[in-house]
ZABA-76096 format. One record per residue (C-alpha): residue number from 1; residue in one letter; x, y, z. Coordinates in nm, 4 decimals. Example, Ala and Ser with C-alpha at 12.3 -4.5 7.8 and 13.67 -1.06 7.14 Angstrom:
% residues 2
   i aa       c1       c2       c3
   1  A   1.2300  -0.4500   0.7800
   2  S   1.3670  -0.1060   0.7140
% end
This chain:
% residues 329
   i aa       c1       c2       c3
   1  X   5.7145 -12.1022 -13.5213
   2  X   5.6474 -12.1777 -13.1934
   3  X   5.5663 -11.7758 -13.1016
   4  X   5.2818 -11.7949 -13.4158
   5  X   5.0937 -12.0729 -13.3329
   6  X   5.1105 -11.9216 -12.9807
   7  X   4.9817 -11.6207 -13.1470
   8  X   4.6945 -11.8033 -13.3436
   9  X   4.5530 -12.0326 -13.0428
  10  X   4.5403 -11.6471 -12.9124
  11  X   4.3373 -11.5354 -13.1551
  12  X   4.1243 -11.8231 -13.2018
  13  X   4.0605 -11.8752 -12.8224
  14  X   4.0068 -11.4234 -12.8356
  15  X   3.7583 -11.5204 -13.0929
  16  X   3.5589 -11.7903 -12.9710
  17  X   3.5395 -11.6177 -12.6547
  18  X   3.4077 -11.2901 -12.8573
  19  X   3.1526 -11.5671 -13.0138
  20  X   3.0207 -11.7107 -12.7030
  21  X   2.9543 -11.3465 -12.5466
  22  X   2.7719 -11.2454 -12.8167
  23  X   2.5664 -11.5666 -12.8566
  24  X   2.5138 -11.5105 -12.4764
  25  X   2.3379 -11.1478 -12.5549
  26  X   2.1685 -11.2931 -12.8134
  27  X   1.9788 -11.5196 -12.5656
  28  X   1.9922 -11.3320 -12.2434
  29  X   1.5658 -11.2502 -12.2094
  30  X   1.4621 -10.8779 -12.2640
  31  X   1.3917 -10.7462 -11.8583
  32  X   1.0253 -10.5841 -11.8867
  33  X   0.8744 -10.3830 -11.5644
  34  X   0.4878 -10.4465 -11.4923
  35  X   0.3374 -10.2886 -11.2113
  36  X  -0.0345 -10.3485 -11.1053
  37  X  -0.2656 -10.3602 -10.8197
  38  X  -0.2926 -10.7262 -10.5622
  39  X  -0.5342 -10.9692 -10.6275
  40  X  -0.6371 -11.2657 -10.8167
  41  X  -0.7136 -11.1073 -11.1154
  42  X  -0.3123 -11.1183 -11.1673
  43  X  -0.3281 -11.4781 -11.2323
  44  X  -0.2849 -11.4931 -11.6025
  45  X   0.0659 -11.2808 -11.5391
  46  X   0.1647 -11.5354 -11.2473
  47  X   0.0816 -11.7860 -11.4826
  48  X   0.3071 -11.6590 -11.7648
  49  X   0.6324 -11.5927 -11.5393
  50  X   0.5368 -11.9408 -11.3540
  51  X   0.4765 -12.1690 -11.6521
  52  X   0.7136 -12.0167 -11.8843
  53  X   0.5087 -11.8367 -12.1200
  54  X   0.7338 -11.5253 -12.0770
  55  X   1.0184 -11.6946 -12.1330
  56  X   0.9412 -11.8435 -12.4310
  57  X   0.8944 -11.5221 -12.5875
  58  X   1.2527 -11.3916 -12.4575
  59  X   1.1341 -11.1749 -12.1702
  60  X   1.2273 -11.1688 -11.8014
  61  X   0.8714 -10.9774 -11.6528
  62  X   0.8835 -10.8378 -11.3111
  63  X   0.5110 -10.7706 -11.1704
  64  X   0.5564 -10.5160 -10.8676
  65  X   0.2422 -10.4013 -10.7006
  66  X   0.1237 -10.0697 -10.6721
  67  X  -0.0283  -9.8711 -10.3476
  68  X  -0.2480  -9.6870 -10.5743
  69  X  -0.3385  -9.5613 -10.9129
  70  X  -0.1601  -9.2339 -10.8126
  71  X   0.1459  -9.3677 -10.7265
  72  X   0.0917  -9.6213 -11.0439
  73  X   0.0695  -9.3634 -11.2961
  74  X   0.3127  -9.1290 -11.1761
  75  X   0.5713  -9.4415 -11.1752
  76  X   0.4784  -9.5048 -11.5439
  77  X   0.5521  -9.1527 -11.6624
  78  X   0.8745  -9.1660 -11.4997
  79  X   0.9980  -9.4617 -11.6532
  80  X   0.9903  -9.6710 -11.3826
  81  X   0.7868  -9.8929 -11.5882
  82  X   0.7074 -10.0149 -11.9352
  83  X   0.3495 -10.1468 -11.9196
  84  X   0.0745 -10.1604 -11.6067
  85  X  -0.2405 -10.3458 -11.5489
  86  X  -0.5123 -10.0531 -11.4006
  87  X  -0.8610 -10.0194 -11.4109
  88  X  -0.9630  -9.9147 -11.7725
  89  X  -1.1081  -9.6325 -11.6110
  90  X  -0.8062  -9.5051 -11.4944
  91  X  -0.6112  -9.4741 -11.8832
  92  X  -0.9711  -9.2697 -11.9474
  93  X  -0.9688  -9.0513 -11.6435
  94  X  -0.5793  -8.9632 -11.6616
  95  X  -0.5961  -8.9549 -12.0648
  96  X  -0.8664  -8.7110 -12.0026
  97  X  -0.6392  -8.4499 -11.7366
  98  X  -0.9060  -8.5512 -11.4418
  99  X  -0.6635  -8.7891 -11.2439
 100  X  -0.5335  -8.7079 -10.9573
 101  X  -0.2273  -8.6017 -11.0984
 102  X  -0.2215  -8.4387 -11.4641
 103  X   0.0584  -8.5334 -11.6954
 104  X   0.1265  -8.2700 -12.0311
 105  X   0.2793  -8.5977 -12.2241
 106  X  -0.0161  -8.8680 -12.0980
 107  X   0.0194  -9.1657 -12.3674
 108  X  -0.1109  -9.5064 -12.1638
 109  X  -0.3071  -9.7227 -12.4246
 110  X  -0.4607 -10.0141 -12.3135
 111  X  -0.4185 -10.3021 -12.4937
 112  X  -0.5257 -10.6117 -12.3988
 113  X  -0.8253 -10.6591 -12.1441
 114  X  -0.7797 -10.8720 -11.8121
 115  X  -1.1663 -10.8791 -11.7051
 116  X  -1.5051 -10.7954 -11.6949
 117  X  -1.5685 -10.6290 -11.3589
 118  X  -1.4755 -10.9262 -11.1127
 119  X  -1.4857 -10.7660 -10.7953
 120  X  -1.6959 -10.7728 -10.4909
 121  X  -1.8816 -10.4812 -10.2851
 122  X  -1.7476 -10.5609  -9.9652
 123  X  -1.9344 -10.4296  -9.6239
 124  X  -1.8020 -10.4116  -9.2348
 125  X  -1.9840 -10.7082  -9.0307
 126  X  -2.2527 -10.4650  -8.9202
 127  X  -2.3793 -10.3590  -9.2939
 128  X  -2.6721 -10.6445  -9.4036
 129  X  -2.7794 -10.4483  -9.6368
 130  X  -2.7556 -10.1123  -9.8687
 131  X  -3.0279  -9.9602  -9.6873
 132  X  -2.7722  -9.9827  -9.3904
 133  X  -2.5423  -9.7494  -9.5800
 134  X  -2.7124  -9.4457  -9.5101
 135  X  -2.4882  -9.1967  -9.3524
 136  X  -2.1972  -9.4201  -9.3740
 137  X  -1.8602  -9.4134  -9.5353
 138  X  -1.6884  -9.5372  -9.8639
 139  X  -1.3683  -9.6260  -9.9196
 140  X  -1.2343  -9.6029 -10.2586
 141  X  -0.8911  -9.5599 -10.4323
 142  X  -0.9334  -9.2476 -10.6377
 143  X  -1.3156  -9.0313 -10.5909
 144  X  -1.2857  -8.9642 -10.9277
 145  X  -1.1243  -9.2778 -11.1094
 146  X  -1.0840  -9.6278 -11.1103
 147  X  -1.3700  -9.8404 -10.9556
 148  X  -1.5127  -9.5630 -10.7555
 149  X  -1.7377  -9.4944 -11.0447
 150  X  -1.8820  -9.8229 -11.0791
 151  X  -1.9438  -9.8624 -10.6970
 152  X  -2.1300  -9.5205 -10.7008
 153  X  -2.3836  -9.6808 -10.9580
 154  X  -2.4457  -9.9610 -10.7580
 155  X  -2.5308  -9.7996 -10.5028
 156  X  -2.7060  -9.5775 -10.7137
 157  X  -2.9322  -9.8560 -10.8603
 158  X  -2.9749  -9.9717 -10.4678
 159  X  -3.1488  -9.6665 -10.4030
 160  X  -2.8896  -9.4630 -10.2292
 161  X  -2.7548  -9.1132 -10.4098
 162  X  -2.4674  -8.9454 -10.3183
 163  X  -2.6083  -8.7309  -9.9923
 164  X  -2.6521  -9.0821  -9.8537
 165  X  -2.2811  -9.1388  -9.7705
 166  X  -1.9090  -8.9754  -9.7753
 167  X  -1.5852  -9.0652  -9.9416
 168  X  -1.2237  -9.1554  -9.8407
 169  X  -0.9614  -9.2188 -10.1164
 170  X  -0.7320  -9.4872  -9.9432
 171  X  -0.5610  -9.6081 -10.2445
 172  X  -0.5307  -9.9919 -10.3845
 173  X  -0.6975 -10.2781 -10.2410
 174  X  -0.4695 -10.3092  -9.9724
 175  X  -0.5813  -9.9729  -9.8049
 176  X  -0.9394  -9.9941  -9.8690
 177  X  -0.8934 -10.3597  -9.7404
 178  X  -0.7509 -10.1754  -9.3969
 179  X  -1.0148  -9.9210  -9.3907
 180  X  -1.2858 -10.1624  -9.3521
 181  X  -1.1198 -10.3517  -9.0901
 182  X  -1.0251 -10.0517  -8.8560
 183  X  -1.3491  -9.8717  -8.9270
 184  X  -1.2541  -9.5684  -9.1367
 185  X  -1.4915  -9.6821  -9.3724
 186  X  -1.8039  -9.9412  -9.4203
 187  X  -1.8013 -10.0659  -9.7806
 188  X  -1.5095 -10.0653 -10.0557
 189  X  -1.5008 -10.2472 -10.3898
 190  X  -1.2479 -10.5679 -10.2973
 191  X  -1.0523 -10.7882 -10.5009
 192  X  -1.0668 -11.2184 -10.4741
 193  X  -0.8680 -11.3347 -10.2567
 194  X  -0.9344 -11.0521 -10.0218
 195  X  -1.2993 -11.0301 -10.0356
 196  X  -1.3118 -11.3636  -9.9141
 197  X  -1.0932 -11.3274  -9.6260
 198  X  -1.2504 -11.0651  -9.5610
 199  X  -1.6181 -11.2519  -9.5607
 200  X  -1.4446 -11.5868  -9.3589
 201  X  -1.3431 -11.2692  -9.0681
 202  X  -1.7326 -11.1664  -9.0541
 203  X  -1.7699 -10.9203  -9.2895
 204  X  -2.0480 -10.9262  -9.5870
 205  X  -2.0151 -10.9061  -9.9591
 206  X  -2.3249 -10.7124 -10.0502
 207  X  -2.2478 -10.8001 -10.4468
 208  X  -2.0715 -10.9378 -10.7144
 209  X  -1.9931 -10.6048 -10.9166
 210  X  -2.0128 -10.8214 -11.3178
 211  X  -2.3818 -10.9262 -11.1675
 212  X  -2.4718 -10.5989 -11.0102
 213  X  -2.3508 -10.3879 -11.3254
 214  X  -2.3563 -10.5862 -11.5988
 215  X  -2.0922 -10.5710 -11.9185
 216  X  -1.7596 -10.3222 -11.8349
 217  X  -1.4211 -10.3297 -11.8682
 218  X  -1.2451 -10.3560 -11.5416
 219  X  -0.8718 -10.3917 -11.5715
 220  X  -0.6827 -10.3890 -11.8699
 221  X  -0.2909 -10.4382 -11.9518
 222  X  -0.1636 -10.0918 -12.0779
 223  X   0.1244  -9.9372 -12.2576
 224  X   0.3061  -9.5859 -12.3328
 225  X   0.2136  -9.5221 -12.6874
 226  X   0.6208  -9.3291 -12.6988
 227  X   0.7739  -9.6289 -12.5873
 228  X   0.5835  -9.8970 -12.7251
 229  X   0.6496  -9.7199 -13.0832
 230  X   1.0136  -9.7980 -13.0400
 231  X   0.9634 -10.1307 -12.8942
 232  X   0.6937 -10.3197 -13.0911
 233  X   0.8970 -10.6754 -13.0640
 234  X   0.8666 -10.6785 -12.6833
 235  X   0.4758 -10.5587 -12.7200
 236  X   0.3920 -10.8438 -12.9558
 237  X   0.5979 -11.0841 -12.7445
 238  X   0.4348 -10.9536 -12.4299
 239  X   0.1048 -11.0003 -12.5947
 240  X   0.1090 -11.3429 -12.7282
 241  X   0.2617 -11.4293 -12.3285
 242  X  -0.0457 -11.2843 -12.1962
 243  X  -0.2863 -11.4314 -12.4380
 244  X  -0.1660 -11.7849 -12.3964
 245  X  -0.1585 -11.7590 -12.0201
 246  X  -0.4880 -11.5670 -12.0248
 247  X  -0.5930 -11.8743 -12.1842
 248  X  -0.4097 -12.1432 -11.9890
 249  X  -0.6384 -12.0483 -11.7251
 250  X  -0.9473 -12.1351 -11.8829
 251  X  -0.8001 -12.4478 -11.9601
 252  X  -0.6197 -12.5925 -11.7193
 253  X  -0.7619 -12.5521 -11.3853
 254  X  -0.5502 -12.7618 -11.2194
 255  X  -0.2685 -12.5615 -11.3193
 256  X  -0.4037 -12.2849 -11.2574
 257  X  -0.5168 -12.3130 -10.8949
 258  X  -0.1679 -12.4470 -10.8572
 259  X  -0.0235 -12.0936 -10.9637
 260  X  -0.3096 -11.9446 -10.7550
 261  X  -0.2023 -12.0995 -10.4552
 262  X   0.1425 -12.0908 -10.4848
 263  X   0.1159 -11.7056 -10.5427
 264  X  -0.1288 -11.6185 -10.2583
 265  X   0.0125 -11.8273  -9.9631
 266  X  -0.2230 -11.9720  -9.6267
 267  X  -0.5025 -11.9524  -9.9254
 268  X  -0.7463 -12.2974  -9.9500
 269  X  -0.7464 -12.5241 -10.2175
 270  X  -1.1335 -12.5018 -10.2273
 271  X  -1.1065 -12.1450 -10.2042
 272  X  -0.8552 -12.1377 -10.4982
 273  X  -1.0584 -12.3643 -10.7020
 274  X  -1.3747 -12.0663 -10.5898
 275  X  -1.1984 -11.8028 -10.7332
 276  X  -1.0809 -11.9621 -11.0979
 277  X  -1.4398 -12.0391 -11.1094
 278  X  -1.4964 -11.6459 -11.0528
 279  X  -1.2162 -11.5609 -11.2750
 280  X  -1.3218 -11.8228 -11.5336
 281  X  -1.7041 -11.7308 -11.5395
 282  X  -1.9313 -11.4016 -11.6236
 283  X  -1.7601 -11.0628 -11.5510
 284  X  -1.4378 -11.2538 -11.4677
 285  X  -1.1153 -11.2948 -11.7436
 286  X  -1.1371 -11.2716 -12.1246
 287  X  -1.0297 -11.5092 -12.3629
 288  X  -0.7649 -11.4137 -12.5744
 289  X  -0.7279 -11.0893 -12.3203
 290  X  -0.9712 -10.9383 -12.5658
 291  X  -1.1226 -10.6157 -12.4738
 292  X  -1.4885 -10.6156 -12.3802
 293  X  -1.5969 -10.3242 -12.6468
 294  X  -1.9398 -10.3118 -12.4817
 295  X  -1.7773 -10.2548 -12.1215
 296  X  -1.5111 -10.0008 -12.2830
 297  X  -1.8657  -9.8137 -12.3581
 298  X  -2.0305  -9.8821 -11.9998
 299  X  -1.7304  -9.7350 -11.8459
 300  X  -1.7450  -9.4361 -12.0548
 301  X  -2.0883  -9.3671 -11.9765
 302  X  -2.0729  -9.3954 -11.5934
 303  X  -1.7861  -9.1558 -11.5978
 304  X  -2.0656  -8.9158 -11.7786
 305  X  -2.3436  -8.9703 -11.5138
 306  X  -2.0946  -8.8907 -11.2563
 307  X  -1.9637  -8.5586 -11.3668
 308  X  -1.6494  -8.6660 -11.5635
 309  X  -1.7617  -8.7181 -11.9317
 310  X  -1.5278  -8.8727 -12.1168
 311  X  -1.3451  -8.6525 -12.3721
 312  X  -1.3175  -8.8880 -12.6592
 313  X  -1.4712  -9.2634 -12.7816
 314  X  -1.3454  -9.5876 -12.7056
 315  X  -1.0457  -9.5452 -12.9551
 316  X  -0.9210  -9.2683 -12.7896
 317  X  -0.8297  -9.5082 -12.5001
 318  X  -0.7645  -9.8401 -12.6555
 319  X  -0.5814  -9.9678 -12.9382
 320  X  -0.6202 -10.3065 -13.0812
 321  X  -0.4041 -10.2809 -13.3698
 322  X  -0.1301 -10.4930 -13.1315
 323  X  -0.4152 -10.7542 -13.1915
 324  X  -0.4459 -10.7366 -13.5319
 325  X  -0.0791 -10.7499 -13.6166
 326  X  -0.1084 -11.0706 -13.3943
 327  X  -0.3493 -11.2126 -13.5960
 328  X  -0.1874 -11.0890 -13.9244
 329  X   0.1630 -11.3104 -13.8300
% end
């Protein structure tokens, strides 16, 4: 008698234990990889690992950052990765086989937009103006993707064409960042916070790229068409995360400069509370990370004037069916 209820308090103990684990799985959060570029414009993701959005939807994100779109895109084809936030103009440029690297299986989709073209055209302390350009150098990540494109047509619409300066690819804000401050080169497209410590050390922002260009689609949060296929619960969870943070931040400043400053250390509160008015104002973050369907277009067309046309419509790069089924729930 004694040996079978030994024998049951076994089993039961074997089988709560079994119980426990498997409730366990059941609740442990689904690890995603993100990898982007620096910079404010990452708020709305700091927002959702910070304030718990992610977690609510059973994820565990990691945001690394990238040293360049090259490096970016090669990591997402290898796996390294599930989804990215790039310039949209990247997904067209590598969807298209004119990235720097060319990938036979290319499947990045963007699907939900970050912003409008919030960015500044930073210059070295000696550059007033554009006319000062002349002969001078531009740092950019990619010459033939990602923001270079839109900086060419400022400059283009300043009066300057391309005879009037050279190029240096230096990668991610970081590096073009660097090559303003050691001299390499004399004007870059720069992210908030950077721009502005850049600006505070001497150096002038020329322009606000949303006001200088108008409507376009800067960066966007992407996904492998291959994987996402086999994974649409994580894409709909990591959508609605995004979409509520992307949100948060138009709604709850005070949160959101918290996250801001929490994230980006040694930065100002009034120069936190600056840049949510950036991010929260024209050219800066959608609501609802929707995608700006006019800027989808304006970035297609620049890569036209510039000797890249763009092989397909704005379908070809987007897909805002993870939307819809959104809405449809």
């Amino acid at each position: 008698m004694l040996m079978r209820n030994l024998t049951r308090r076994c089993g039961l103990a074997l089988a709560l234990a079994v119980s426990f684990s498997m409730q366990a799985m059941a609740q442990a959060p689904t690890p995603i990889r993100m990898i982007g570029f620096g910079g404010a414009t990452n708020l709305p993701a700091w927002v959702a690992q910070d304030k718990g959005f992610f977690a609510k939807e059973g994820l565990a994100v990691t945001l690394d950052k990238t040293a360049g779109s090259q490096e970016q895109m090669a990591d997402v084809m290898n796996g390294k990765y599930e989804f990215v936030t790039t310039a949209f103009d990247n997904i067209v440029a590598y969807t298209d086989g004119q990235g720097a690297i060319k990938f036979d299986n290319y499947d990045l989709t963007a699907i939900l937009g970050v912003h409008s073209g919030l960015n500044s055209v930073v210059a070295r302390p000696e550059i007033k103006t554009y006319a000062d350009l002349k002969g001078k150098v531009l740092a950019v990540d990619a010459v033939a993707s990602g923001y270079a494109t839109v900086l060419y047509e400022i400059l283009k619409r300043k009066g300057l064409s391309d005879k009037d300066y050279t190029l240096i690819a230096v990668g991610a804000t970081d590096g073009r960042m660097a090559a303003l401050e050691d001299g390499r080169a004399h004007v870059a497209i720069i992210s908030s916070p950077q721009d502005i410590q850049l600006q505070k050390k001497g150096f002038t922002i020329l322009d606000d790229v949303a006001v200088a260009l108008g409507d376009s689609q800067g960066s966007v949060y992407a996904v492998r068409k291959s994987w996402a296929k086999g994974h649409e619960k994580e894409v709909l969870a990591l959508a609605r995360a995004v979409i509520a943070a992307q949100n948060y931040v138009f709604d709850n400043k005070d949160g959101a400069v918290e996250v801001l400053m929490k994230r980006t250390p040694g930065l100002a509160k009034a120069d936190a509370e600056e840049i949510w008015k950036r991010l929260t104002g024209p050219g800066g973050l959608t609501r609802n990370a929707a995608l700006n369907t006019k800027g989808v277009q304006a970035v297609l067309d620049l890569r036209r004037v510039y000797g890249n046309p763009a092989k397909g419509d704005g379908a070809t790069y987007i897909d805002t069916s993870w939307q819809d089924k959104l809405k449809a729930k």
